[in-house]
N, C-alpha and C positions, 0 to 999 in steps of 0.2 A: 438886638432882636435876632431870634435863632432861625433857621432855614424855616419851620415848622409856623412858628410867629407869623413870621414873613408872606407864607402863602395863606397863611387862612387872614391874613388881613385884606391882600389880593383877593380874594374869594369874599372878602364881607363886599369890599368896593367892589366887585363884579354882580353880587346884591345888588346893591344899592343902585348901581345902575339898572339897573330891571326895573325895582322901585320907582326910578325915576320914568321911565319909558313906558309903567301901569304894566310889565307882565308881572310884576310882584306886588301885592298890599302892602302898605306900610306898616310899621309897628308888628310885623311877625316875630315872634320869641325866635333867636338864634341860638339859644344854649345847648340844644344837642345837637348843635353843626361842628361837625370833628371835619380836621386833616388831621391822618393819622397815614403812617406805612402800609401796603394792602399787606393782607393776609399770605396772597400767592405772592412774591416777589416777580412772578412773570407778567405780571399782571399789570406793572408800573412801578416808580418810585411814590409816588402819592396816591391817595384816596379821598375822597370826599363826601358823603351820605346826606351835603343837604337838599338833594331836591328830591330824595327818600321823605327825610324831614321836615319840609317845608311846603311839601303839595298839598297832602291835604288840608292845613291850615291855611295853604292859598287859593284853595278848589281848582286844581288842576293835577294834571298826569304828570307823576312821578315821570316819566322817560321822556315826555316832551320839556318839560322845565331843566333837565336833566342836558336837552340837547345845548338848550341855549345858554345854560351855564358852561357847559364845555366849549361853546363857542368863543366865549369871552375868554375864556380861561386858555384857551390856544394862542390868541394872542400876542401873551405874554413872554418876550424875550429868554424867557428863562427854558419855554418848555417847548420840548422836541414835539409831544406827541402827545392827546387826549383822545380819550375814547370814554362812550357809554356803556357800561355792563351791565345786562339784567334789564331787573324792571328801573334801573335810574341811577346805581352806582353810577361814578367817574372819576377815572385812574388818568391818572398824569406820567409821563416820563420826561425828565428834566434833560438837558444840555449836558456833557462832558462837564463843559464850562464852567457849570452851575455848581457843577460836586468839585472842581477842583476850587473856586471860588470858594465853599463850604472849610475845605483843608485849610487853607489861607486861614480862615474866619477864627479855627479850631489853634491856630499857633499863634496866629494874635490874642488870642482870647487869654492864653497862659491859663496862670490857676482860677482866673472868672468865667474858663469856657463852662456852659450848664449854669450856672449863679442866675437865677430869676428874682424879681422885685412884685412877684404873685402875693407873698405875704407881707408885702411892707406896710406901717402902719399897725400890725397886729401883733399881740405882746401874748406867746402859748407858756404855760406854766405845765411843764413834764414833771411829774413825781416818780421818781421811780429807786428800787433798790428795797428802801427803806425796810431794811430785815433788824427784828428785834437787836436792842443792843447787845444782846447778851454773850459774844462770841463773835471770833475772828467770821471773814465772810467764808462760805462755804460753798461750793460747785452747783448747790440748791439755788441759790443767789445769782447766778454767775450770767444765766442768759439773759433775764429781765435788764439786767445790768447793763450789758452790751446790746441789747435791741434799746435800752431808751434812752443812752448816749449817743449810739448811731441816730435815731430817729431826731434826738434836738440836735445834731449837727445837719442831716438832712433839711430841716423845719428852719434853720438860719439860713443854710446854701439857697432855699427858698425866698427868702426878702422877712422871714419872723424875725422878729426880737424873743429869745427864746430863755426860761427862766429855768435852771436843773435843782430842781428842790431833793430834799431826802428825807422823810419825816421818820421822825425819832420816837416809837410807841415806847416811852421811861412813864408812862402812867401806871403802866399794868401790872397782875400779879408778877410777871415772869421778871419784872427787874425785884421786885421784894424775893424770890427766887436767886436770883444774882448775886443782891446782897448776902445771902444765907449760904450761897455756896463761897465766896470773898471772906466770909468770917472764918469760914473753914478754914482757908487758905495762910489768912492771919495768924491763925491761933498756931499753922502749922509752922509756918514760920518762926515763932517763939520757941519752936522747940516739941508741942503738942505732937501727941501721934494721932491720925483723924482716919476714919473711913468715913467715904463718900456718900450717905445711905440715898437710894432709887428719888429720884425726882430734884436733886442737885444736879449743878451743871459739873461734870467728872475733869473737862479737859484740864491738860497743865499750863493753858495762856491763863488761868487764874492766877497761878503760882508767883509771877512776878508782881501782882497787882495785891496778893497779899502779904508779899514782901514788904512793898514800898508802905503799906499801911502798920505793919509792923514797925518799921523804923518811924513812923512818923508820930506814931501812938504810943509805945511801948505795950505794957502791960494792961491797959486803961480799960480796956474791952474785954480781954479775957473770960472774965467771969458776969459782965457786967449785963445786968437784961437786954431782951432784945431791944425793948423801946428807946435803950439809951444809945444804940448804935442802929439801927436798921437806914435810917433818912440818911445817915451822913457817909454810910459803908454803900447805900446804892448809889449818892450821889457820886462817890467818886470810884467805884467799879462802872457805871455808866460810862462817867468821861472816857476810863480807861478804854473801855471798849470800842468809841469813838475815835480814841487813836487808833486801835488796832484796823476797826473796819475803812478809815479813810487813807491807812498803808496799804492794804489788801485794795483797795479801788484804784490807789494810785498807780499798782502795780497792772493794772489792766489801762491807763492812760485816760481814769473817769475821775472828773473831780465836778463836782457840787457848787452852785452860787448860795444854796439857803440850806441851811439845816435848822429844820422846824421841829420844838420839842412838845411833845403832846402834853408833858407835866404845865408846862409855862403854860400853854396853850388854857389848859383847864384852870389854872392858877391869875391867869388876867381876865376870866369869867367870860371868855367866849361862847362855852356852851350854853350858857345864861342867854347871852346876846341873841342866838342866833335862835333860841327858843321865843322869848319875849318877840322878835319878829312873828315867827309865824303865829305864834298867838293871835297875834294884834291881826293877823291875814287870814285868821280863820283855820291854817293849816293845822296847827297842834290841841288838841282836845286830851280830855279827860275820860278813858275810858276803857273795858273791860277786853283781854283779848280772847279769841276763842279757844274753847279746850283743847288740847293736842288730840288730833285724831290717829284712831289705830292704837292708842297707850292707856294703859291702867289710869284710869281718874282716882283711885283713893288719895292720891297725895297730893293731888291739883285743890288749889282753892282759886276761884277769881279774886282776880287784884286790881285793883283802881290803877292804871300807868297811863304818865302823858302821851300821847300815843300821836306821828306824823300821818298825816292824810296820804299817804304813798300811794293809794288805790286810785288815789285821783290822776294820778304821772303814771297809769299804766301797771304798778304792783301787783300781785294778787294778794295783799293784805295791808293792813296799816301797821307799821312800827313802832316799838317801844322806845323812847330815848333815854329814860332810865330806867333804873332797876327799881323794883320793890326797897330795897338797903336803900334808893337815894341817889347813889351810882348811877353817873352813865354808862351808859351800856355801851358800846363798839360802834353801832352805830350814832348815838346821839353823839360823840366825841366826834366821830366823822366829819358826821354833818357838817357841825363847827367849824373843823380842818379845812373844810373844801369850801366854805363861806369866807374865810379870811381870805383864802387862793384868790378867788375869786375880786377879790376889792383890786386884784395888782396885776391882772391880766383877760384876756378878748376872749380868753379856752383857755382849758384845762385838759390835760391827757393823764389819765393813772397806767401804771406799765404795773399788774398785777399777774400771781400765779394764779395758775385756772383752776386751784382747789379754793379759789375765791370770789367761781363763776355766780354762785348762787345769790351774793352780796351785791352784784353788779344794778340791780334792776331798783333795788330800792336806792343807792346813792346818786343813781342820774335822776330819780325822782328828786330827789334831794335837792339838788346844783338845781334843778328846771325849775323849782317853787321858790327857791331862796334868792336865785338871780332873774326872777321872771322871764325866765328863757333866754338872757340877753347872752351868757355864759355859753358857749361850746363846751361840751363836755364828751369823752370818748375814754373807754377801758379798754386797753388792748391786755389780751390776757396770756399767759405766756405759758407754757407746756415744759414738763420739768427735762432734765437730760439727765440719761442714762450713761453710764459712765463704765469702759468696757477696756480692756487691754488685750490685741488680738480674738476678741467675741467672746473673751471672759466677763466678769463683772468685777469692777476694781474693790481690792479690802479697802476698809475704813483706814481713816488717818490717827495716830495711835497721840497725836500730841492734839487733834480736839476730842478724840475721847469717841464721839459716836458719827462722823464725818468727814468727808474729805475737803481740806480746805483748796480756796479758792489759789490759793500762793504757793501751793504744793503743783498744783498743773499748771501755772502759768511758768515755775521757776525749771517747770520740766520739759514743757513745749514749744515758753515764750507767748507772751503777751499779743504779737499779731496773730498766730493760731487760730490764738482761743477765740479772740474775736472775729476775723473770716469765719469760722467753723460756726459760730451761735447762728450766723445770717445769711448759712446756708438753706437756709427751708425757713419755712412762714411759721411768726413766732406760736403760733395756736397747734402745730403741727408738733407730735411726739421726735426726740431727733436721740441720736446714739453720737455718744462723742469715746470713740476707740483710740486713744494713746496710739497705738501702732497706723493708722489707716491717717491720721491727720497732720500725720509728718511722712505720709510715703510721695517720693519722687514722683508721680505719674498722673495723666490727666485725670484722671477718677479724683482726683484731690484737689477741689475747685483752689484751695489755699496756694497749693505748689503751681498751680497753671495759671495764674494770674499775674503771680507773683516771679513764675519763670520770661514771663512775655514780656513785663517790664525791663527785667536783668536781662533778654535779648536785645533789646533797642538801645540799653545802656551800653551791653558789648559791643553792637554796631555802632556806636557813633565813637567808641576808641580805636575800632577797626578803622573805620575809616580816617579816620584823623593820622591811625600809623600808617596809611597807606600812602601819606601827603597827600591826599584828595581835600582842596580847600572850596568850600562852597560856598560863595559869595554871591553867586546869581545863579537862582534855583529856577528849571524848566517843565513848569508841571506836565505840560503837553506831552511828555516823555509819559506819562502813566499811561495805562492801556485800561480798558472794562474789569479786567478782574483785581486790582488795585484800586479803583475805581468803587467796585463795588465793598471793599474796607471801607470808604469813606463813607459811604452811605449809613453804612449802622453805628457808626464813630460819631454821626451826624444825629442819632438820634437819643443821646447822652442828653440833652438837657429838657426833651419831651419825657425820658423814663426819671430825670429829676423833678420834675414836675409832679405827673402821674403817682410818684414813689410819693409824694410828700402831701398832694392829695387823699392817699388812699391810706396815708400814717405807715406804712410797711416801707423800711428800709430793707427788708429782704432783696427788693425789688433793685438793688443795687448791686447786690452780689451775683444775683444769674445774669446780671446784663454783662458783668463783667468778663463772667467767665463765658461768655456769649462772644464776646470783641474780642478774650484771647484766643480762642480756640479758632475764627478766624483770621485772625497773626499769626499763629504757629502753622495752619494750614497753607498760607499763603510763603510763611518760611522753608515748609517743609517742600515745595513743591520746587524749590532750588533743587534739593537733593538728587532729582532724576533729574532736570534739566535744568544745567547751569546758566541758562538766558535767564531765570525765572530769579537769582539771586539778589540778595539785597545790596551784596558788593558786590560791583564789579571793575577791575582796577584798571584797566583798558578803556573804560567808558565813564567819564568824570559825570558828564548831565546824566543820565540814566542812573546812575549811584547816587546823586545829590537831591534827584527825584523822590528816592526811596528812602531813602534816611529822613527828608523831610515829611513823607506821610509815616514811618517809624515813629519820629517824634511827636507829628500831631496823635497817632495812637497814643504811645506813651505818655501824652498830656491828659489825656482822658481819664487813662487807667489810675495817675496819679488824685485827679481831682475824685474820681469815683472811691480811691482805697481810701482818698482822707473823709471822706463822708463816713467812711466805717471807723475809720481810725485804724487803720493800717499804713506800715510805712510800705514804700515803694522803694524795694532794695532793689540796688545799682547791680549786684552781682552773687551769683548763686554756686 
């Protein structure tokens, strides 16, 4: 139970006693009674708003219910000091005691401090990544990729059982594409001289993949129609790809429990199934869509298509599932996709680009009619990054041909970088990712100041070990109010784990961080003018063993919060 837990259970039981005594009705809805940190830190360490929330649903004055909850709440051994704000706020200030008890909490806690059992029981299935096979991963790729692997380790650190799927679109034109550009590749291999002509894929990661088909085949293909090689040259420039894109993930520290292929998918007659359901429920009919407005009608004819009732879930139109040809369409395969998801988990999350805002609203109709709302469902959409070298715009990558690959900046910046950098800003937010400015030394570079605050707690505790300061029995009461007050926001690491996992944004991990270093380093930096303020001090074993132990309980934080991003927490810089 965290400091945060702890008090709003004292405050339910300070309820309930009211309850009991008739200044409260029973059966009041508690769900918007927060403890949460006040807004002014002068203001207290705690806050409260339920008898904001809870008067008028009990017919009484906000500020009188407000008194006698703060009378209860005074009480309490923990807390120095209560007061009424306003028309019924109540801020709490806690004990010395209380926050050095908290530190304790934060080094026993080790790597489980923040770890809540909120979503235990609940099994989220995150999709995310899933970029065409057709090509190594690319920089386009890169941030959905690191916001929905931070996000399902968040969603575990929570109490989920959390499923990283990655669905493989090998149905579509663009792998019959693949194939045709793989042939190329082949035939070059044997000796062929080939130009690339506009709508092939140009890069040279084809070139080993029609090597290896060369040598496997011989001459067999060469000249042979397409029908007699098209299935077996995408089948395995596919797989190929598959290696390529699960090297390029690995090298960002993302790997996958399910790889779902959209061909199988349609080949075990899913999209069947999950039609034939709504059928049977009324949702899929048979009917005519409306003509494109704003556009020339000479070419439009109405067409009879099975069409989802989407309008009913909020859409502004019904959808087609398949084509006129027969074909399903994008979405009727969807559908399908997110109906299977569905059978193996409580929710669902899509981590999708936002040039794929406009598809959002029909597929949560989708999941809502197919699983009769039992399903969670949520799109986080993701905003592309701009890719910059000193406030230039970076050239293309000359071996994928028309992009910069994913392995090309990770092998030049390094794998933690890149990810710190992706969840610095909220993923729906446009972000510039500058080669020069995301490797620079200085606080402006949330990566290097997180990551320096660490590797200073690391070099204190070698300091002090070469100091022979052995610490064996730690005296916290040696801390003063402004060490003190580190601990408080140190303290509220498993309310922004929480909150973060509630609201699907691991964003919300990376400013907290660079939040708690930037008070470390203030708190370091304040040695510098005056040497009482240091973290060693080799004259004064309790006051240095003080300090090193709230250094570490920092330092335990910071480690638990960079492994939610997947970041290491390097010892030395």
């Amino acid at each position: 139970m965290t400091l945060y837990t702890r008090f709003a259970a004292h405050l339910d039981a300070v309820l309930d006693t009211l309850v009991a005594t008739g200044d409260l009705p029973a059966a009041l809805n508690r769900t918007a009674v927060t403890v949460e940190p006040p807004r002014d830190v002068t203001h207290g360490d705690l806050a409260t708003n339920a008898a904001m929330v809870l008067a008028k649903p009990a017919g009484t004055n906000p500020r009188a219910l407000a008194e006698k909850i703060a009378a209860k709440l005074g009480e309490l051994d923990e807390v120095e000091a209560v007061s009424v704000a306003g028309p019924g706020f109540i801020n709490l200030t806690l004990s010395e005691d209380t926050w050095r008890a908290e530190l304790s909490a934060i080094v026993d806690g080790g790597d489980d401090y923040g770890r809540s059992a909120r979503g235990r029981g609940t099994t989220v299935n995150i999709e995310y990544v899933s970029a065409n096979p057709t090509g190594p991963m690319h920089m386009g790729h890169c941030r959905g990729a690191v916001v929905g692997d931070a996000l399902a380790s968040l969603l575990e650190f929570a109490g989920n059982t959390v499923i990283r799927e990655y669905y493989v679109n090998d149905a579509g034109g663009q792998v019959d594409t693949l194939a045709r550009s793989v042939h190329l590749r082949y035939r070059e291999a044997l000796g062929a001289t080939i130009e690339i002509p506009e709508g092939l894929y140009p890069g040279d990661y084809l070139v080993p993949v029609g090597q290896a088909l060369a040598q496997e085949f011989g001459d067999r293909y060469v000249d042979a129609p397409e029908a007699d090689w098209l299935v077996l040259f995408r089948k395995s420039a596919v797989a190929a790809m598959l290696v390529l894109i699960k090297a390029d993930l690995a090298l960002l520290g993302i790997h996958h429990d399910l790889f779902s292929s959209e061909a199988e998918l349609q080949a075990a007659g899913k999209p069947q199934a999950a039609e034939k359901e709504l059928r049977a429920r009324g949702l899929i009919y048979d009917g005519v869509l409306e003509a494109p407005k704003g556009q020339e009608l000479e070419d439009w004819e109405p067409v009879v298509l099975p069409l989802f009732r989407s309008t009913q879930f909020g859409d502004d139109q019904d959808r087609p599932i398949r084509k006129s040809s027969g074909e399903w369409t994008y979405f009727g395969a969807d559908l399908a996709y997110h109906y299977q998801k569905a059978q193996s988990a409580d929710a669902l999350i899509d981590i999708w680009g936002a040039d794929h805002a406009g598809t959002v609203k029909r597929i949560v109709a989708a999941v809502q009619a197919l699983t009769g709302g039992k399903t969670k469902f949520d799109v986080k959409l993701v905003q592309m990054v701009r890719l910059l070298r000193g406030g230039e715009p970076v050239k293309m990558s000359k071996r994928s041909g028309n992009f910069v690959t994913l392995a090309d900046v990770v092998t030049e910046v390094g794998k933690d970088v890149v990810r710190f950098t992706m969840l610095t800003r909220k993923a729906d937010a446009q972000m510039d990712f500058d080669f020069a400015k995301v490797v620079e030394a200085s606080k402006d570079n949330p990566v290097f100041y997180v990551q320096y605050a660490h590797a200073r707690i690391a070099s204190l505790k070698r300091k002090v070990a070469e100091a022979g300061i052995g610490c064996k029995a730690i005296d916290l009461s040696q801390l003063d109010t402004q060490e003190l007050a580190l601990v408080k926001l140190a303290a509220q690491f498993p309310r922004v784990v929480d909150t973060a996992a509630q609201a699907r944004e691991p964003h919300r991990i990376a400013f907290y961080l660079y939040d708690l270093a930037a008070s470390l380093h203030a708190l370091w930096n304040a040695g510098k003018d005056d040497p009482s303020r240091r973290f060693l001090i080799a004259d004064d074993a309790a006051l240095t063993c003080a300090r090193l132990f709230l250094a570490d309980a920092i330092g335990q934080v910071i480690r638990n919060g960079l492994g939610i991003m997947g970041v290491q927490a390097v010892q030395e810089m």
